[in-house]
N, C-alpha and C positions, 0 to 999 in steps of 0.2 A: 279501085281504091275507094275504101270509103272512112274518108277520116273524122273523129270521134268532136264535136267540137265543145260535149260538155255532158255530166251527168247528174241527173236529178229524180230522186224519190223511187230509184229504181228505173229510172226511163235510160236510154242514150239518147243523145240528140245530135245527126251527124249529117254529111251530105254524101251522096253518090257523084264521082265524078264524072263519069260518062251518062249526062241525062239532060235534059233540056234548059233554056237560058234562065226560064219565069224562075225568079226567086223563089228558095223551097226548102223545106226542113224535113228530113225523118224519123220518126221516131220508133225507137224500140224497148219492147218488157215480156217479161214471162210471158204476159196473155194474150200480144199482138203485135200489131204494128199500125204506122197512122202515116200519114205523109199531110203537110201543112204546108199552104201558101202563105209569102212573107209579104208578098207585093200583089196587087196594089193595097191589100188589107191583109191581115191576118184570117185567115181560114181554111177550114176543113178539105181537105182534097180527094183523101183517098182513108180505109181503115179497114183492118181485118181484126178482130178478135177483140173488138175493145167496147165495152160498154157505154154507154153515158157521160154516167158519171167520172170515171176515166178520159176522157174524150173533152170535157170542160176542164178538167186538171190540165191535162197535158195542154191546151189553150192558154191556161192562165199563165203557163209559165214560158211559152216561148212569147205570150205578151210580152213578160219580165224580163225577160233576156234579147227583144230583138233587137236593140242596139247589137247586142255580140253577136248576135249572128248575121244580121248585115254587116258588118265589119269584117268575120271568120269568112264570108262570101267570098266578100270580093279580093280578100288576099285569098283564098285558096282558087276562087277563079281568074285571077288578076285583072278583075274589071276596075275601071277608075269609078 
């Protein structure tokens, strides 16, 4: 299951449920894919197909949104 938790500029931005505790975002678009750490900082984890300049986008914007996705977290993992 991997449910959708938000979309933007063409990206998805979702989590995999079967995968490790460390807080985490995925990202997907035509060109690739990217996987982001949420904890203890925002950054870069993993990425296929994605340039740069895409690579800072997609940054900027789960900056903007990590209140919702720490929140989307921990109810869809039901952590307190």
């Amino acid at each position: 299951m991997s449910p959708s938790i938000f979309r933007e500029k063409g990206y998805r931005f979702y989590f995999l449920s079967n995968e490790e505790d460390r807080m985490h975002i995925h990202v997907t678009c035509e060109y690739g894919e990217a996987k982001y750490w949420i904890e203890p900082i925002i950054s870069l984890a993993v990425y296929h197909g994605l340039n740069s300049k895409k690579l800072r986008e997609i940054q900027k914007i789960v900056e903007d949104h990590q209140d919702e996705i720490i929140k989307a977290w921990k109810i869809h993992f039901n952590k307190r």
